[in-house]
N, C-alpha and C positions, 0 to 999 in steps of 0.2 A: 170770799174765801174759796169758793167752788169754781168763780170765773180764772183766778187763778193758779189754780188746781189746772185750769182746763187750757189756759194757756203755756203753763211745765208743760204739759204732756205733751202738745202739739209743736216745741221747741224741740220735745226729745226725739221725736218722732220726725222732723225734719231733718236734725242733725243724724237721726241713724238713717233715715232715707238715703242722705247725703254722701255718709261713709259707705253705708251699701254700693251706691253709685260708682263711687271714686275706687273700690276694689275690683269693682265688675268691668271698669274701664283697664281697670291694670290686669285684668286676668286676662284681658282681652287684647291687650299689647302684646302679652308677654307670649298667649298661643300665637301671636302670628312670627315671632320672630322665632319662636322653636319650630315651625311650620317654614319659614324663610330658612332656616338654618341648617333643618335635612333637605331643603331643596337644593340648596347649594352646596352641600356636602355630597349629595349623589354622583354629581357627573365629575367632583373631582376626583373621590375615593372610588370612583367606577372602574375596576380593574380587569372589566373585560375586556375591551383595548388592546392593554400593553400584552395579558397574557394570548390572546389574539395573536398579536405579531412576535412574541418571545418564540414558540413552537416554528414560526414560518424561519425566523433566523437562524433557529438552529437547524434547521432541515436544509439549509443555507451549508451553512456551514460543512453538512455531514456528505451533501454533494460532493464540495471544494472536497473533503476528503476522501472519497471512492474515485475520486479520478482523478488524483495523485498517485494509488492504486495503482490505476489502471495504466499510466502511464510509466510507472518504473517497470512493472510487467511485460509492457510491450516495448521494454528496452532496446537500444539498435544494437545486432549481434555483432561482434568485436571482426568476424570477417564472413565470408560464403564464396567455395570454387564450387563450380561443377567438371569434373570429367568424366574417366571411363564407364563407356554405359550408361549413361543419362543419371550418375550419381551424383547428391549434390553434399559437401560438408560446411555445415554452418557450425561456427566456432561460438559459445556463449557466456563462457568461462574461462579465463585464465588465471590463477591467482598461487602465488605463495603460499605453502601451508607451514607450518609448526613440524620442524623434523629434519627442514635442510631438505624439499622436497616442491615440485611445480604440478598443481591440479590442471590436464585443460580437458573441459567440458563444450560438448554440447550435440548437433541432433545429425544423423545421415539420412536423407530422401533418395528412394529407388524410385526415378523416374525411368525406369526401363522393364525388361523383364525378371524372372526372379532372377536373382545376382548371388555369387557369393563366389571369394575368389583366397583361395591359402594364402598367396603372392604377398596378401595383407601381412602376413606374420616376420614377412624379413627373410633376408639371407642367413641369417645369422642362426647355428646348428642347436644353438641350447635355447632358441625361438622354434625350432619348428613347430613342435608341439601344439602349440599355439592357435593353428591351424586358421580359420576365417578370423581375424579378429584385429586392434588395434597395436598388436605386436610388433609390428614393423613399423611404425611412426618414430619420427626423427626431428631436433628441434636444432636453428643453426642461428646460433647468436653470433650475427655479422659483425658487434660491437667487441666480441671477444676472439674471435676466429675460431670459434670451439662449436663444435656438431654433439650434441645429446641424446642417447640413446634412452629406448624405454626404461623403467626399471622393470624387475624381477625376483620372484623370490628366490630361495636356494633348488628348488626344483624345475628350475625355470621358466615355471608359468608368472606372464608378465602382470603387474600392476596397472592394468588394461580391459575393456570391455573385450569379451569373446561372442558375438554375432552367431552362432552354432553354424549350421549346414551352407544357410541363406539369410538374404531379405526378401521378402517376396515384394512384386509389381507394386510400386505406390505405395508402400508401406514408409514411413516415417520412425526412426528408433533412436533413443539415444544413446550417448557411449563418454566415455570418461578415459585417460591417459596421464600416466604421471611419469615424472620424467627425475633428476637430479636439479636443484634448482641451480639455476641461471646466477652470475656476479650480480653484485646488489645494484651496480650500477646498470644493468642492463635491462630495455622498457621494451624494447622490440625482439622476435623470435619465428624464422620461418619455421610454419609446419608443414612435412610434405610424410606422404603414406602413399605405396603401391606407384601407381601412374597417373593418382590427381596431381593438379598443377599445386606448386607451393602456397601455403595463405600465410600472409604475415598478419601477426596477431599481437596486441599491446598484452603486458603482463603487468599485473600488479605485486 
């Protein structure tokens, strides 16, 4: 009775050795593949990488656009005379405004001494006033056979930059002119003021 007594026990005892074993092997499978499996999930979900190079593209990108910038900026001006007294007129604007009216801009360079000359204001008696300034500019659409004076208000002061006394030596300034605007069909327009030579200038 006791021998097998003593043989159960050493049954049950092998069989639980057994199962012991058999869990201990599977617990032991199972930590290598959860151990396999953030190994291998690291270097895919590793997002340092791409955000790495996301910042590098866009600073890509924001280059490409400041010097887009920088190139409408340093636009080609639409013409440039120089004459009397080492003066030069660069043209940078021409354009239709809203009103049945022509805007043209842009910059005078005193390459000489200080300058400043009435002559600017025109012949014309309800210009005098006017004195140094873009009042005597004239625009001659060859496509229409028609010459355009500045405009003016009813006091006669023209719709024009006034320059006051002078430019002084090397000074750089800009100035503005509006005129009647030009037939719709018309793209070209001499401008001529004082005794600079004429610049033809596109208009929009």
């Amino acid at each position: 009775m006791d021998l097998r007594d003593s043989k159960s026990r050493l049954i049950l005892i092998v069989i639980a050795l057994g199962a012991a074993l058999v869990i201990a092997v599977a617990s032991c499978s199972g930590g290598g593949d959860d151990d396999g499996g953030d190994s291998t999930a690291t270097p895919s979900g590793d997002t340092g990488t791409p955000e790495e190079e996301q910042p590098q593209d866009d600073g890509a990108g924001g280059d490409d656009e400041e010097a887009g910038n920088d190139e409408g900026e340093s636009a080609e001006p639409l013409a440039t005379v120089t004459g009397e007294d080492g003066i030069t007129l660069t043209f940078t604007r021409a354009e239709r405004e809203a009103g049945g009216f022509l805007t043209v801009e842009g910059t005078l360079h005193n390459g000489g001494d200080d300058w400043g000359d009435q002559a600017w204001a025109g012949r014309e008696r309800e210009l005098a006033g006017n004195d140094f300034s873009m009042a005597g500019a004239t625009l001659t659409a060859r496509e229409e056979g028609k010459r355009y004076l500045i405009l003016r208000d009813t006091e006669g002061r023209c719709l024009c930059t006034n320059f006051g006394l002078r430019v002084d030596a090397g000074d750089t300034v800009t100035w503005f002119a509006q005129f009647p605007e030009p037939d719709a069909s018309t793209t070209e327009v001499d401008f001529q003021i004082g005794q600079m030579p004429p610049a033809t200038i596109e208009i929009r």
